[in-house]
MIBA-294457 format. One line per 8 residues: for each residue x, y, z of N, C-alpha, C. Coordinates in Angstrom, 1 decimal, m for minus. Example, Ala and Ser with C-alpha at 12.3 -4.5 7.8 and 13.67 -1.06 7.14 Angstrom:
BEGIN
13.2:m5.7:7.8:12.3:m4.5:7.8:13.2:m3.3:7.8 | 12.8:m2.2:7.1:13.7:m1.1:7.1:12.9:0.0:7.9
END
This chain:
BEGIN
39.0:71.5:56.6:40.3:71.1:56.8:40.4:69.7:57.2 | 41.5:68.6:56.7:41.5:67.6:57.2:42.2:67.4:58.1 | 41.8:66.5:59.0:42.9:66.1:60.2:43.4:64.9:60.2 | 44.4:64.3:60.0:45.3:62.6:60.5:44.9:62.3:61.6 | 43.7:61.9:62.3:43.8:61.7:63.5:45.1:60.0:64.3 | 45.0:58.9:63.3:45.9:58.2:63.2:46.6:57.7:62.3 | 48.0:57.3:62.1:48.7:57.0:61.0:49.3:55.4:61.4 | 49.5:54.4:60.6:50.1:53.5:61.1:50.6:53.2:60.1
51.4:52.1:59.1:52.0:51.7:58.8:51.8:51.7:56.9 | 50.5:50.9:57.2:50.0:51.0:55.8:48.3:52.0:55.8 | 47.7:52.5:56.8:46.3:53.3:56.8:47.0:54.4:57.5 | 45.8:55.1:57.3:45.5:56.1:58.2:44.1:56.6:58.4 | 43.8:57.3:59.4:42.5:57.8:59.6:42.2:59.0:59.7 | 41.5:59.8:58.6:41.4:61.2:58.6:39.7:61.3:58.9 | 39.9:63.1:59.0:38.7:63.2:59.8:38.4:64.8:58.6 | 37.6:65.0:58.6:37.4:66.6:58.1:35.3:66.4:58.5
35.6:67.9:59.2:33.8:68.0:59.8:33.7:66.7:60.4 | 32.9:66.5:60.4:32.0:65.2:60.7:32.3:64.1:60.4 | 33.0:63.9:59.1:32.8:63.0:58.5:34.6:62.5:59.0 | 34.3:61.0:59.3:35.7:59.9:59.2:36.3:59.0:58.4 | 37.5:58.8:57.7:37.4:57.6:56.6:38.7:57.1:56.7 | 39.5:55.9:56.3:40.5:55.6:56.4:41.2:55.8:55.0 | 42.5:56.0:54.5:43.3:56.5:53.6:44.2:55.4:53.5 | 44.6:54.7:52.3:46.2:54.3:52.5:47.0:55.0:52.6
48.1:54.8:53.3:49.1:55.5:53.5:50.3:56.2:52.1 | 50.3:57.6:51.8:51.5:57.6:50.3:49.8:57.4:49.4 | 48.8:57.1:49.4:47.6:57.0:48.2:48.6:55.6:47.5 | 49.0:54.5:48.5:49.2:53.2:47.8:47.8:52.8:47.1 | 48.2:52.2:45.8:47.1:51.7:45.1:47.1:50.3:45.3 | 45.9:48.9:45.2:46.1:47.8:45.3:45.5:47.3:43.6 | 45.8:46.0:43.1:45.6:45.4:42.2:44.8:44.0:42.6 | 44.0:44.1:41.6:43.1:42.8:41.9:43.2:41.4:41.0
42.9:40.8:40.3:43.2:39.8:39.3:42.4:38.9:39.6 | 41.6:39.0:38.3:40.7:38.1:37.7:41.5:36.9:36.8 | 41.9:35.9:37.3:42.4:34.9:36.8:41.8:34.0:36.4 | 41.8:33.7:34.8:41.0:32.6:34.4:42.3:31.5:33.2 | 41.7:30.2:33.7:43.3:29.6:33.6:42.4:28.9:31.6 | 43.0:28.1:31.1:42.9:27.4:29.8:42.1:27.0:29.7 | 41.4:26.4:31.3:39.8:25.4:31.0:38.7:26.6:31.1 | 39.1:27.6:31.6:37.6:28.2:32.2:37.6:28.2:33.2
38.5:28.4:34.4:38.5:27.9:35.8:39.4:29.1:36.1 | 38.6:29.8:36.7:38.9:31.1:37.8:39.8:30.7:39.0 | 40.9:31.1:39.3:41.5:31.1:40.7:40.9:32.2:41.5 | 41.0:31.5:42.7:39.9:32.5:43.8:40.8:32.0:45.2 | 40.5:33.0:46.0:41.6:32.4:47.2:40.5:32.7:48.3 | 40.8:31.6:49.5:40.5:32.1:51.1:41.6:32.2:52.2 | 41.3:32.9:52.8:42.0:33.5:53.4:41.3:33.9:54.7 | 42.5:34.4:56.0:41.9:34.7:57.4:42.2:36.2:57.4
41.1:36.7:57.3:41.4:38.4:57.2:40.2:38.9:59.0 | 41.0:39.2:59.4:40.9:40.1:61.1:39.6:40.8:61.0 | 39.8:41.8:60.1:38.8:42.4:60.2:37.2:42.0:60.4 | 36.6:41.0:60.0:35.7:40.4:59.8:35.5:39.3:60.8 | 36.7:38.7:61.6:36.5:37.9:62.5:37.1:35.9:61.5 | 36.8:35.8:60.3:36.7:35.0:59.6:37.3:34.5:58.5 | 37.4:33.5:57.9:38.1:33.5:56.5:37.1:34.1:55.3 | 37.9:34.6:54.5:37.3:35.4:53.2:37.2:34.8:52.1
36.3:34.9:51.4:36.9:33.8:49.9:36.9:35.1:48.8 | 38.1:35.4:48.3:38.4:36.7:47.2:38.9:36.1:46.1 | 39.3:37.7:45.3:40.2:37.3:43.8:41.4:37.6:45.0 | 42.4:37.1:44.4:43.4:37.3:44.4:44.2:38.5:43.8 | 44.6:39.4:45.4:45.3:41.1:44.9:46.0:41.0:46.4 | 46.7:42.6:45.5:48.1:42.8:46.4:47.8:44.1:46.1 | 49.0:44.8:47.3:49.6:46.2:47.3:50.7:46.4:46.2 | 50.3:47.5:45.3:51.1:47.5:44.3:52.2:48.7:45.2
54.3:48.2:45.1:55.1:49.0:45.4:54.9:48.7:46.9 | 54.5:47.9:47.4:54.5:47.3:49.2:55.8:46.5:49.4 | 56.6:46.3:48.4:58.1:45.2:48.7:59.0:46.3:47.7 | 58.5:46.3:46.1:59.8:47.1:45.5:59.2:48.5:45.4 | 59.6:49.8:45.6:58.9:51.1:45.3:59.1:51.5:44.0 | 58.0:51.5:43.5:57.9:51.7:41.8:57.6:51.2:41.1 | 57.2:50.1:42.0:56.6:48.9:41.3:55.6:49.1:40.1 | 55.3:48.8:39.0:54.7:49.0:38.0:53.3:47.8:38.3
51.7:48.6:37.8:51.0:47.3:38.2:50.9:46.0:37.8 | 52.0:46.0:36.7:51.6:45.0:36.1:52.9:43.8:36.7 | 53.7:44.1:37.2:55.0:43.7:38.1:54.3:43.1:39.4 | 53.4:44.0:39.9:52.7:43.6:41.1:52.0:43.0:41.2 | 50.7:43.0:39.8:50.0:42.3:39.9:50.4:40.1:39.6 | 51.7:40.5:38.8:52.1:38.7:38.8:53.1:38.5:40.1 | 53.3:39.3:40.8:54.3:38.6:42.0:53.1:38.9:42.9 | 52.2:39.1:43.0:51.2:38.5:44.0:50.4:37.8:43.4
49.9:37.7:42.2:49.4:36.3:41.5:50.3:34.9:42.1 | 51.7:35.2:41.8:52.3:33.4:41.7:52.7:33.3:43.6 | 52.5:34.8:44.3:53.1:34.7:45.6:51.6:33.9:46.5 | 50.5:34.1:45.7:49.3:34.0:46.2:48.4:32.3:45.9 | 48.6:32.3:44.8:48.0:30.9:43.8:49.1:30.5:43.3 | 50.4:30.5:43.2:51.1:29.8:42.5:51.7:29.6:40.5 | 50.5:30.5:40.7:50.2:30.9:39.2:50.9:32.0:38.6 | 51.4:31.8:37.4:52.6:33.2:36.8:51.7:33.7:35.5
50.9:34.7:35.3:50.3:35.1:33.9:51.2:35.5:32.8 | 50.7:35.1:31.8:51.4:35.4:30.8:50.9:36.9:30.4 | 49.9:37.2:30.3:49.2:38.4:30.1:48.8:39.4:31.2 | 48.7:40.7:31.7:48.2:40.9:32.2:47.6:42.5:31.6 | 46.2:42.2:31.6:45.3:43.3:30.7:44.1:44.0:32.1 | 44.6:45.8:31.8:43.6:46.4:32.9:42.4:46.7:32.6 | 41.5:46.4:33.5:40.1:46.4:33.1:39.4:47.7:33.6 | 40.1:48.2:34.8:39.4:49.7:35.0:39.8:49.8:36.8
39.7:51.4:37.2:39.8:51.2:38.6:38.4:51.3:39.5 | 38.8:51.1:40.3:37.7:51.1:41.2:37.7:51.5:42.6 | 36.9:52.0:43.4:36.8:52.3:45.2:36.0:51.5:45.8 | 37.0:50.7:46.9:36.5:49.5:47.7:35.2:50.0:48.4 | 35.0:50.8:48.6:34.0:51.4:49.8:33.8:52.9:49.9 | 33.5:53.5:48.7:33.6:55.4:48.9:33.5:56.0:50.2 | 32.8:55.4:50.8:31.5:55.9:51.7:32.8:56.2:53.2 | 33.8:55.1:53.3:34.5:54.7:54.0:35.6:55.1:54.4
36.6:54.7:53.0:37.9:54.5:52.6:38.2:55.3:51.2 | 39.7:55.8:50.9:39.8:56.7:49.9:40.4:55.6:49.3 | 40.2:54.2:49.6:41.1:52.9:48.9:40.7:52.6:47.3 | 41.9:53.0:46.4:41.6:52.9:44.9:42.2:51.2:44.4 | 41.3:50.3:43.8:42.3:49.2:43.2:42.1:49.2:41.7 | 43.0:48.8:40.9:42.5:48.2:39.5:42.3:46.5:39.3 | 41.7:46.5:38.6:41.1:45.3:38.4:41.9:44.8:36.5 | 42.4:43.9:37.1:43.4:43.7:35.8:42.4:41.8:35.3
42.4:42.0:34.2:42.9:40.2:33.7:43.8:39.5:33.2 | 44.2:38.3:34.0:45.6:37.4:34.0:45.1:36.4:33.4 | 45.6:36.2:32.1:45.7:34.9:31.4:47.2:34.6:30.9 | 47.3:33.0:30.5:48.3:32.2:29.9:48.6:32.2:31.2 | 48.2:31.3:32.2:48.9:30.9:33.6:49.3:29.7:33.5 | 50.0:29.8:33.9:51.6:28.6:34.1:51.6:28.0:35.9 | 51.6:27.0:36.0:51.4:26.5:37.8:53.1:26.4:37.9 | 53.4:27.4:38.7:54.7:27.5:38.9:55.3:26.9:40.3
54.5:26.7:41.4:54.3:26.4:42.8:53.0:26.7:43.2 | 53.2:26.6:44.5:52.1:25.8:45.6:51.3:27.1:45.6 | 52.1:28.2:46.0:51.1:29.7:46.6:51.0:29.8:48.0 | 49.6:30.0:48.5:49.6:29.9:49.8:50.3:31.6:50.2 | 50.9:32.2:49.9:51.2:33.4:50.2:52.4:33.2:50.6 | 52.4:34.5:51.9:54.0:34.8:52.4:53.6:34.1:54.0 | 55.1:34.3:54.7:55.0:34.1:56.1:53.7:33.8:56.8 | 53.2:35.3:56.6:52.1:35.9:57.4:50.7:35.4:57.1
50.6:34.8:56.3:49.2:34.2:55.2:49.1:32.9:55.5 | 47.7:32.3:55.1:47.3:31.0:55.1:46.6:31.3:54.1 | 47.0:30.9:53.2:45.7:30.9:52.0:45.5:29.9:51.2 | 44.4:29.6:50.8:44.2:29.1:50.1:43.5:28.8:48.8 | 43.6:28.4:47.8:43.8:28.2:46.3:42.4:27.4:45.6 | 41.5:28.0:44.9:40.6:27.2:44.4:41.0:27.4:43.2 | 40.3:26.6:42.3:39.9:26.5:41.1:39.0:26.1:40.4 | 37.7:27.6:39.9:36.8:27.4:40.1:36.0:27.5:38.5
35.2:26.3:38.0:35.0:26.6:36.5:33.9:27.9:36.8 | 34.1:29.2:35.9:33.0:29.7:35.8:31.7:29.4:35.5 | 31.5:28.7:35.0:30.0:28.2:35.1:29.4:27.7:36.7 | 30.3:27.7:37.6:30.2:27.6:38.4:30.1:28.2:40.0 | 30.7:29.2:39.7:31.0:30.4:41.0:29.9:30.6:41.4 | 28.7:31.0:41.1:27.8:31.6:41.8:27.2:30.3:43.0 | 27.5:29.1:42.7:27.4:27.4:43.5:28.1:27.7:44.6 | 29.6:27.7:43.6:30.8:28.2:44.9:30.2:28.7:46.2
30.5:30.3:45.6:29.9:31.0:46.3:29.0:31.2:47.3 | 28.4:30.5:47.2:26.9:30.0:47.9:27.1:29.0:48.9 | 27.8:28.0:48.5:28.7:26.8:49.5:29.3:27.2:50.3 | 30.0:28.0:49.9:31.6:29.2:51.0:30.5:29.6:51.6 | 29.6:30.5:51.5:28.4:31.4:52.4:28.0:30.8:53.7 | 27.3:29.5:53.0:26.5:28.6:54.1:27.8:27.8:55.0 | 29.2:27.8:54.5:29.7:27.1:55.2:30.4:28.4:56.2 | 30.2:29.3:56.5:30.3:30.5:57.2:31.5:31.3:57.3
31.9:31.1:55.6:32.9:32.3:55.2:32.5:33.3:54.4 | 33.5:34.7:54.9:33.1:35.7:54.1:33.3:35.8:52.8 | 32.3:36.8:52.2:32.6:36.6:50.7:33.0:38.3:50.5 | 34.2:38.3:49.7:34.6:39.6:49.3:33.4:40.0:48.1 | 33.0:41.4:48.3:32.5:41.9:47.5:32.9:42.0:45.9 | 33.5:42.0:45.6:34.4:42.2:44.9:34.5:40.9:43.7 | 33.7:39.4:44.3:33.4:38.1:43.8:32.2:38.6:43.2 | 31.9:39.3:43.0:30.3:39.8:42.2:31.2:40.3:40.5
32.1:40.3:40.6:33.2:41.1:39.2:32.7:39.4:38.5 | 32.7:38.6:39.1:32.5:37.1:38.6:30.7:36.8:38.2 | 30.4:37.1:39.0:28.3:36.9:39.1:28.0:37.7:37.7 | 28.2:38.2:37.1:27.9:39.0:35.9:27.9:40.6:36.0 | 28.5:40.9:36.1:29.0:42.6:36.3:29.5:42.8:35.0 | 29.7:41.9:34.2:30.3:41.6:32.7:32.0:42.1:32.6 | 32.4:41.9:33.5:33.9:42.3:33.4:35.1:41.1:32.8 | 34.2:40.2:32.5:35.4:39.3:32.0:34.7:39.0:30.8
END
């Protein structure tokens, strides 16, 4: 039997036996986007995410249906692309889903790719966000990457979709 032991806004924490994990709240799904612009240069964002204490360097995603309910992923994934980087896809093609952390969380995202991007504004996110906006040639991310590390930010798992996982 499972139990809710807490619920908050957007998680919750269930428990069944032994075992504990956190749930989005409603089984909200998130979308991720692999953005690669005309030159070969991936958008990748950092950001100050709590959890970890530190800034994060990720792809850029969102809660799909977190502002409109019903949101379609492909609605969500370009209003957090251009809310996030500034960038508006012309395309947006799904590559598959995936679980952030089985072990953990029942958290499901898909992983979509956004091409034909248009620099429509700054980005940077909403209110509540500081983010910020790279542009990074692929031939080059694994450098990146490595620079963000040593300069003592976190790296989303999830930047390995880039390292050769062969998803793009």
């Amino acid at each position: 039997m499972t139990e809710t032991v807490w619920t908050g806004k957007y998680l919750e924490v269930r428990r069944e036996g032994n075992w504990e994990y956190a749930s989005r709240v409603g089984d909200m799904a998130a979308v991720v986007m692999v953005a690669i612009d005309s030159d070969d240069q991936v958008i990748l964002v950092e950001q100050q995410r709590l959890p970890i204490g530190r800034r994060s360097l990720e792809l850029p995603a969102g809660l799909i249906g977190d502002v409109t309910p019903g949101e379609s992923l492909e609605d969500a994934a370009s209003r957090e692309l251009e809310e996030e980087t500034g960038y508006r896809p012309e395309r947006i093609q799904q590559l598959g889903d995936f679980y952030s952390s089985p072990g953990m969380t029942s958290e499901m995202f898909t992983v979509v790719r956004a091409t034909g991007l248009t620099r429509v504004g700054e980005g940077g996110g909403d209110d509540a966000e500081d983010i910020t906006v790279y542009r990074v040639p692929l031939a080059e991310v694994a450098t990146f990457v490595a620079e963000k590390r040593m300069a003592g930010v976190g790296i989303d798992a999830k930047i390995l979709l880039l390292l050769g996982a062969g998803m793009l």
